[in-house]
MMTF fields as JSON, N, C-alpha, C and O atoms, coordinates in Angstrom:
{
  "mmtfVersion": "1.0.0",
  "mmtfProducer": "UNKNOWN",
  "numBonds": 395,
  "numAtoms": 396,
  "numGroups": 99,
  "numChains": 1,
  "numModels": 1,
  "chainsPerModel": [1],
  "groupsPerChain": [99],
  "chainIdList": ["A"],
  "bondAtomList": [4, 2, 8, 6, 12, 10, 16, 14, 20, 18, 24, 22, 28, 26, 32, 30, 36, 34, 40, 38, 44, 42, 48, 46, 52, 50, 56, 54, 60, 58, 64, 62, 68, 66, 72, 70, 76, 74, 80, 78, 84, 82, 88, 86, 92, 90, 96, 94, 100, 98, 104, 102, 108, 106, 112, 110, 116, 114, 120, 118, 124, 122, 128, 126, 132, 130, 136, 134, 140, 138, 144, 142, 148, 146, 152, 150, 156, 154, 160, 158, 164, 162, 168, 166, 172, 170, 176, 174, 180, 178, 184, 182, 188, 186, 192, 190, 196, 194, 200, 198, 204, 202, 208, 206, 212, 210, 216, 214, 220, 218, 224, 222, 228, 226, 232, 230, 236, 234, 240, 238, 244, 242, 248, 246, 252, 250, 256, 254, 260, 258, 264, 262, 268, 266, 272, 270, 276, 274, 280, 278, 284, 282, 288, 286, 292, 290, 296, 294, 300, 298, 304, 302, 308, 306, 312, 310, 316, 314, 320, 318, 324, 322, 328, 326, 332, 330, 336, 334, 340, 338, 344, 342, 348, 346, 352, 350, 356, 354, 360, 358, 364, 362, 368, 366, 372, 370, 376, 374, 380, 378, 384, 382, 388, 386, 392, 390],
  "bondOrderList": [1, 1, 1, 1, 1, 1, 1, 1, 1, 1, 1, 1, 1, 1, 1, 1, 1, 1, 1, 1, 1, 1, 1, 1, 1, 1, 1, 1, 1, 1, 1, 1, 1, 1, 1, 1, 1, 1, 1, 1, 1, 1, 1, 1, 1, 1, 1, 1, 1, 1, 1, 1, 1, 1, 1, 1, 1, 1, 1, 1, 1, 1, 1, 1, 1, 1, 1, 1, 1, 1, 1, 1, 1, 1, 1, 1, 1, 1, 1, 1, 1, 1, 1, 1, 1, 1, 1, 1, 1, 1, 1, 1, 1, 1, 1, 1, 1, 1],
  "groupList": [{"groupName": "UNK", "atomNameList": ["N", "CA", "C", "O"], "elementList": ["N", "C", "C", "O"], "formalChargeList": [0, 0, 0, 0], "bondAtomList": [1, 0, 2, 1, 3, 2], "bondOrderList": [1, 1, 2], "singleLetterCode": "X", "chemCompType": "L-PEPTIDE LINKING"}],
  "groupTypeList": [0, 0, 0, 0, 0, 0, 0, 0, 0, 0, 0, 0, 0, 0, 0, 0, 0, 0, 0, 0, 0, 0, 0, 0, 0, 0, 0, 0, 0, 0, 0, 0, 0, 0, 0, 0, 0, 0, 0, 0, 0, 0, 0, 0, 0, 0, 0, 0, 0, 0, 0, 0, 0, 0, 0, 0, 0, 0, 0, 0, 0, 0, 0, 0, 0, 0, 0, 0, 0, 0, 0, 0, 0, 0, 0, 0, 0, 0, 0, 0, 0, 0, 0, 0, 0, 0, 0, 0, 0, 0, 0, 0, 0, 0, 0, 0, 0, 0, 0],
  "groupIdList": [1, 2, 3, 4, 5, 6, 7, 8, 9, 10, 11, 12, 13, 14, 15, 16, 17, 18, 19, 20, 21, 22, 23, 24, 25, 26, 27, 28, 29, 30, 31, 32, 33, 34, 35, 36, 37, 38, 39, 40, 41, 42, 43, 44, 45, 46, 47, 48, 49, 50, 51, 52, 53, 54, 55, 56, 57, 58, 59, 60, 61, 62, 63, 64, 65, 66, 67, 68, 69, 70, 71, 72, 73, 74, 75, 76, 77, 78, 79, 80, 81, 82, 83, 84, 85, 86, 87, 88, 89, 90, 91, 92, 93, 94, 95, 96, 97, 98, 99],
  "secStructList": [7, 7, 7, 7, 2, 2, 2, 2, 2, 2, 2, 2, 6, 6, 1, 2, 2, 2, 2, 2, 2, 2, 2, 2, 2, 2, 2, 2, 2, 2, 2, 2, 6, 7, 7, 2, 2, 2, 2, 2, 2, 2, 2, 2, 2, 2, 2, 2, 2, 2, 1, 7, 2, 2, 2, 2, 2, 2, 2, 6, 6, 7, 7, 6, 2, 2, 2, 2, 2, 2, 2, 6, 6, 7, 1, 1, 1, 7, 7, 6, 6, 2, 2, 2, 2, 2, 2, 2, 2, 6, 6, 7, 7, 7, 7, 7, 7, 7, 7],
  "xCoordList": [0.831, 0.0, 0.877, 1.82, 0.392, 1.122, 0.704, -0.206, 0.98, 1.197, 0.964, 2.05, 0.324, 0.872, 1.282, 1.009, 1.667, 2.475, 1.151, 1.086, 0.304, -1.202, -1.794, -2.055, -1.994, -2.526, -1.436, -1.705, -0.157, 0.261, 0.78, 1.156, 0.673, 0.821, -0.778, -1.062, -1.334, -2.892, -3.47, -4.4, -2.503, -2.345, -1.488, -1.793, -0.52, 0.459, 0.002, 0.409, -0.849, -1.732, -2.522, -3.597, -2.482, -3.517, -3.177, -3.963, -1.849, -1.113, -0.794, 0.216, -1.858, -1.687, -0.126, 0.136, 0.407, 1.691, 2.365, 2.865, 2.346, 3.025, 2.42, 3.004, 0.532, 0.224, 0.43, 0.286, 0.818, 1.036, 2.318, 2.402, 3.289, 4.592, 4.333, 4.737, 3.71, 3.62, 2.888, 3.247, 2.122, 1.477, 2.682, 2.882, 3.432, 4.179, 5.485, 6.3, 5.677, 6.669, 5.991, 6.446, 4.934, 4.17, 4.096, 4.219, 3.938, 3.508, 4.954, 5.005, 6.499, 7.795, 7.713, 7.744, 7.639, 8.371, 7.216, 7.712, 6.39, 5.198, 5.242, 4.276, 6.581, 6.7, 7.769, 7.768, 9.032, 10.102, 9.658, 9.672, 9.171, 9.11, 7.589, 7.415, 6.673, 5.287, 4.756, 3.552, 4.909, 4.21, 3.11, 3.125, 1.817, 0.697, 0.23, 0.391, -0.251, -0.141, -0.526, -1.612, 0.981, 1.665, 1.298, 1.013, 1.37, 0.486, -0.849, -1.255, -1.368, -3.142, -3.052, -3.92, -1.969, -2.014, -2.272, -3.16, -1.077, -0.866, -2.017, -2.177, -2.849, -3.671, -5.004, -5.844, -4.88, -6.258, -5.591, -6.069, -4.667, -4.632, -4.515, -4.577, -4.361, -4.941, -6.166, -6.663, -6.857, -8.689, -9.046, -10.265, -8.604, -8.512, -8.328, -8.838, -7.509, -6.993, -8.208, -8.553, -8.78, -9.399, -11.168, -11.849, -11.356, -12.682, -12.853, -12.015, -14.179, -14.311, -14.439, -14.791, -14.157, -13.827, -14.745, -14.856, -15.996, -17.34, -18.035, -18.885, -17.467, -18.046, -17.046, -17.579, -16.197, -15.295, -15.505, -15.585, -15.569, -16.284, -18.052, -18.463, -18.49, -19.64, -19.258, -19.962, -18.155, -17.974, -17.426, -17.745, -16.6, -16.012, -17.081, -16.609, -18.514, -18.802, -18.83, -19.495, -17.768, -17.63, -17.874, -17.555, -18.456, -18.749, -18.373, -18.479, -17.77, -17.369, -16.731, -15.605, -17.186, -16.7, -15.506, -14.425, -15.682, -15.221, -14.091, -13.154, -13.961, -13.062, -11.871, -10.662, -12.472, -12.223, -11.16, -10.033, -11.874, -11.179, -9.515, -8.482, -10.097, -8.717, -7.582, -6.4, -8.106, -7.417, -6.129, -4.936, -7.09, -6.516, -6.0, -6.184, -5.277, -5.065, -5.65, -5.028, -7.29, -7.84, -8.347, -8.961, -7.831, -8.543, -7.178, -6.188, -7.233, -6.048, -5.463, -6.146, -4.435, -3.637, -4.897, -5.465, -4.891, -6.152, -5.539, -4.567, -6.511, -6.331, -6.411, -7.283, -5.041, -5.363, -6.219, -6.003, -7.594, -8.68, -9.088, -9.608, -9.032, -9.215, -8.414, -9.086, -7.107, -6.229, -6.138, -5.739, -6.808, -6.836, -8.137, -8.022, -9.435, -10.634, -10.286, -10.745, -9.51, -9.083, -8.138, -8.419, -7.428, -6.141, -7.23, -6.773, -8.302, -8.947, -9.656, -9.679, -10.637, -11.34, -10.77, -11.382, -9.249, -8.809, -7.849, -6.704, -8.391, -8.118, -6.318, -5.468, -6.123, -4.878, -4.652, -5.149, -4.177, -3.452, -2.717, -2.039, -2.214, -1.21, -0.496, -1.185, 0.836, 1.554, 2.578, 3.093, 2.979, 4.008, 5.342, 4.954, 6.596, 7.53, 8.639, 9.107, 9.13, 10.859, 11.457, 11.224, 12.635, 13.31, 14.887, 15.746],
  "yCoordList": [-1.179, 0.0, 1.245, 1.434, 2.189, 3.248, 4.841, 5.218, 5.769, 7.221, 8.128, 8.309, 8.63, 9.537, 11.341, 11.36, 12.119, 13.278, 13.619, 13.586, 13.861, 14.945, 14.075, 14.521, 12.539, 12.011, 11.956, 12.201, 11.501, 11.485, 12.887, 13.001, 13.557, 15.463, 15.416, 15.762, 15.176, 15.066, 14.58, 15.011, 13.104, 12.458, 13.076, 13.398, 13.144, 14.15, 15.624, 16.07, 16.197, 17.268, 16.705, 17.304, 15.758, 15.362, 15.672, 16.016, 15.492, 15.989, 17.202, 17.758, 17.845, 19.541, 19.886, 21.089, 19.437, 19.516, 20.113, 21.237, 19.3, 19.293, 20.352, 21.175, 20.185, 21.452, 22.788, 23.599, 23.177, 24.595, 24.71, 25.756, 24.058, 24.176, 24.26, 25.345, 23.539, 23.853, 25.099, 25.598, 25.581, 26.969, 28.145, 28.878, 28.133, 28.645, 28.48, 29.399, 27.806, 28.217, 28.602, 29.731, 28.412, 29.206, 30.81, 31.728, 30.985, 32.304, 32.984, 33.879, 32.387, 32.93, 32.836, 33.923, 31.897, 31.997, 33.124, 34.166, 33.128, 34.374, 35.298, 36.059, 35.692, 36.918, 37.385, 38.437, 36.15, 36.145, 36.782, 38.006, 35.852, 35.734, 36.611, 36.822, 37.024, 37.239, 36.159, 36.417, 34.883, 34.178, 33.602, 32.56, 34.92, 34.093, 33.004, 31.947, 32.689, 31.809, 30.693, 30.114, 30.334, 29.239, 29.062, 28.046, 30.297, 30.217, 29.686, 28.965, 30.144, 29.939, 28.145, 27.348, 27.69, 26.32, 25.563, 24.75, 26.125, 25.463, 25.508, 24.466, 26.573, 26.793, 26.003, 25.559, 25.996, 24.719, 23.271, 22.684, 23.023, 21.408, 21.534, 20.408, 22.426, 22.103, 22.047, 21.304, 23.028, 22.388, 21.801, 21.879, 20.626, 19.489, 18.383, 17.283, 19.085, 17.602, 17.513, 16.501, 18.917, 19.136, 18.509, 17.617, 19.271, 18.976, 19.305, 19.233, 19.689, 20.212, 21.566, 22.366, 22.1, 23.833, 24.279, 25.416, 23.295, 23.962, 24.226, 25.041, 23.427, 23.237, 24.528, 25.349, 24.576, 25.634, 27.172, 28.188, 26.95, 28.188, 28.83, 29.99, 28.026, 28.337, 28.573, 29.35, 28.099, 28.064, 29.367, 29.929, 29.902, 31.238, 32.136, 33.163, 31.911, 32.86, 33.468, 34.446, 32.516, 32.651, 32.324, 31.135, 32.686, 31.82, 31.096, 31.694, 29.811, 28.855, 29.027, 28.53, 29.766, 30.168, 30.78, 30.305, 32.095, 33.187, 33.006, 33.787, 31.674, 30.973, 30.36, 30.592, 29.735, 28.922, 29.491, 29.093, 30.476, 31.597, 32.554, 32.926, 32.594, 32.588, 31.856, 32.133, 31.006, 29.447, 29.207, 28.958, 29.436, 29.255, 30.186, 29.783, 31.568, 32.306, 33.552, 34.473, 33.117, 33.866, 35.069, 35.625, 35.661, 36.563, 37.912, 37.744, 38.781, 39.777, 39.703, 39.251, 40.038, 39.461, 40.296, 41.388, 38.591, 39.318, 39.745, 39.355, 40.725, 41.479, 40.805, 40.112, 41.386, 40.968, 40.163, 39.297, 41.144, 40.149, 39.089, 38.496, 38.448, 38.035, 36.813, 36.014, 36.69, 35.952, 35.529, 34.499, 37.01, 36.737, 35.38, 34.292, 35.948, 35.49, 33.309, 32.386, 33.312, 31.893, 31.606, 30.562, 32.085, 31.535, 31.379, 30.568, 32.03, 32.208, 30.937, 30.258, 30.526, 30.144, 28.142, 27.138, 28.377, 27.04, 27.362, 26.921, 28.037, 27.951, 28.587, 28.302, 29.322, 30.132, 31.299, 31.499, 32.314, 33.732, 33.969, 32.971, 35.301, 36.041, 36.568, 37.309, 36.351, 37.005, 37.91, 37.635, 38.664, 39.595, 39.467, 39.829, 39.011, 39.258, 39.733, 39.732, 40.142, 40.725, 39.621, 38.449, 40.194, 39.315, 38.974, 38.157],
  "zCoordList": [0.0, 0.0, 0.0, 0.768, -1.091, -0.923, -0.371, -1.111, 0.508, 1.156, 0.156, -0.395, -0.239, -1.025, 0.065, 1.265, -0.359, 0.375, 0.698, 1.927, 0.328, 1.005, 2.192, 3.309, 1.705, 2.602, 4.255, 5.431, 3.528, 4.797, 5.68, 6.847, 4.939, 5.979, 6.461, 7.608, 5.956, 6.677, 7.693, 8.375, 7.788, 9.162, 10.253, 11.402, 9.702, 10.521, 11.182, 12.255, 10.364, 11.151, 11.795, 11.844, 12.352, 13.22, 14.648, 15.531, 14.735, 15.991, 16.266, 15.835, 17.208, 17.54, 17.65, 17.671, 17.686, 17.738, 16.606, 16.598, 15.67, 14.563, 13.802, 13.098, 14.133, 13.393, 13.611, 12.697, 14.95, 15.377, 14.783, 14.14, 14.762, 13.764, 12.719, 12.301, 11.763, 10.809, 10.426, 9.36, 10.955, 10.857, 10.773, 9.804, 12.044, 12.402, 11.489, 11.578, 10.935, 10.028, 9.136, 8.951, 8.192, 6.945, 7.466, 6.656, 8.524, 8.774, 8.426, 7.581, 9.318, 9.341, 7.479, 6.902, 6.841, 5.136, 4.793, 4.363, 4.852, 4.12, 4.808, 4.749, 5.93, 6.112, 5.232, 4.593, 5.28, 4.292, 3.279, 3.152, 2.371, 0.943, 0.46, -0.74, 1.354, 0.676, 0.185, 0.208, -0.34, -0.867, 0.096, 0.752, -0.046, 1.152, 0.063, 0.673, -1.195, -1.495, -1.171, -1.168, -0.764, 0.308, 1.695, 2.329, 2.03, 3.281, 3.545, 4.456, 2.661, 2.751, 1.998, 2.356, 0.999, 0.936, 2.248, 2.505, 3.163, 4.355, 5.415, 6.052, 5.701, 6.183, 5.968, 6.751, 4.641, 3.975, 4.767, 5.738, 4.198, 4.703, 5.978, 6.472, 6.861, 8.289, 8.589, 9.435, 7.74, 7.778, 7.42, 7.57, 6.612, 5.553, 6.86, 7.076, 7.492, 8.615, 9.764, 10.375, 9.885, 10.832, 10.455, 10.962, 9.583, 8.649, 7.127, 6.228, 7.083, 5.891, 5.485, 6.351, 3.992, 3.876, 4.063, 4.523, 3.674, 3.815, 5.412, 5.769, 5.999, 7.638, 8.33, 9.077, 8.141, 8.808, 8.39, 9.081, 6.898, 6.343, 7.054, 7.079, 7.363, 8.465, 9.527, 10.172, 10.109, 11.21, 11.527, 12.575, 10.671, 10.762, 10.0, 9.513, 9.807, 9.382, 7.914, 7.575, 6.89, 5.512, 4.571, 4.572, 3.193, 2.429, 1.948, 0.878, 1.552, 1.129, 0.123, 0.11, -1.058, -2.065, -1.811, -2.159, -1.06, -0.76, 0.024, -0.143, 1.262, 1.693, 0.52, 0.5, -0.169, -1.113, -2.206, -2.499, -2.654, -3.166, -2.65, -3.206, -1.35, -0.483, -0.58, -0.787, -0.415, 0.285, -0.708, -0.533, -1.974, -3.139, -4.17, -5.319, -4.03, -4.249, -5.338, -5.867, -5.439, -6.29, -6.358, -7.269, -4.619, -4.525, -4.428, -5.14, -3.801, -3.673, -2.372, -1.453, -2.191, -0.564, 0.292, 0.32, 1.143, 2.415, 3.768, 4.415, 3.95, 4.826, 6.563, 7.087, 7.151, 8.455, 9.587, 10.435, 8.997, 9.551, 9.321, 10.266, 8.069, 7.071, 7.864, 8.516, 7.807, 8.737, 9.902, 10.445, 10.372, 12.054, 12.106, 12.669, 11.255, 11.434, 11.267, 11.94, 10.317, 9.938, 11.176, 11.764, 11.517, 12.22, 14.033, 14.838, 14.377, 15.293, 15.472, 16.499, 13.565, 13.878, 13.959, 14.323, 13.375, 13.743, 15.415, 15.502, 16.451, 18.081, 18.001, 18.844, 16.991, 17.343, 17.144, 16.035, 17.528, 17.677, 17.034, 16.786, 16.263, 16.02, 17.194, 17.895, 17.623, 18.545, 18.285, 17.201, 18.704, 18.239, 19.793, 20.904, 19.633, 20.296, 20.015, 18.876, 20.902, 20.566, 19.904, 20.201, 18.531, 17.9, 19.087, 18.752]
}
């Protein structure tokens, strides 16, 4: 039987662990590089691990589409809230500390 890479990062987000790291470095490279993109890739397959786009997209309040659209870079770099509202509605914070 074979893994393929989505399925098995999917399992692997299963462990709060691994997923707050992995968040956490998408956030450090898409401060690097700008590529939210990438970010918002990463951000989907944690709601992918978690549930579905459509159930979370209710859950935060968004349209599915309009999520969707995000997620997947169709829309124009989103705004703060926009981030905050996703990063909230999967139980985490933006923090700001001394470098």
């Amino acid at each position: 039987m074979t893994i393929n890479f989505e399925d098995d990062l999917i399992q692997q987000l299963q462990n709060p662990e691994f997923q707050q790291e992995w968040l956490r470095q998408a956030i450090l490279l898409y401060i690097e590089d700008g590529d939210y993109i990438e970010f918002f890739r990463c951000l989907e397959q944690v709601i992918k691990a978690r549930t579905t786009v459509s159930e979370f997209a209710g859950k935060i309040g968004m349209n599915r589409v309009q999520l969707v659209d995000i997620l997947h870079g169709r829309t124009k770099t989103p705004s703060m809230l926009t981030i905050g509202r996703i990063l909230s509605g999967l139980g985490y914070q933006l923090d700001v500390k001394s470098a």
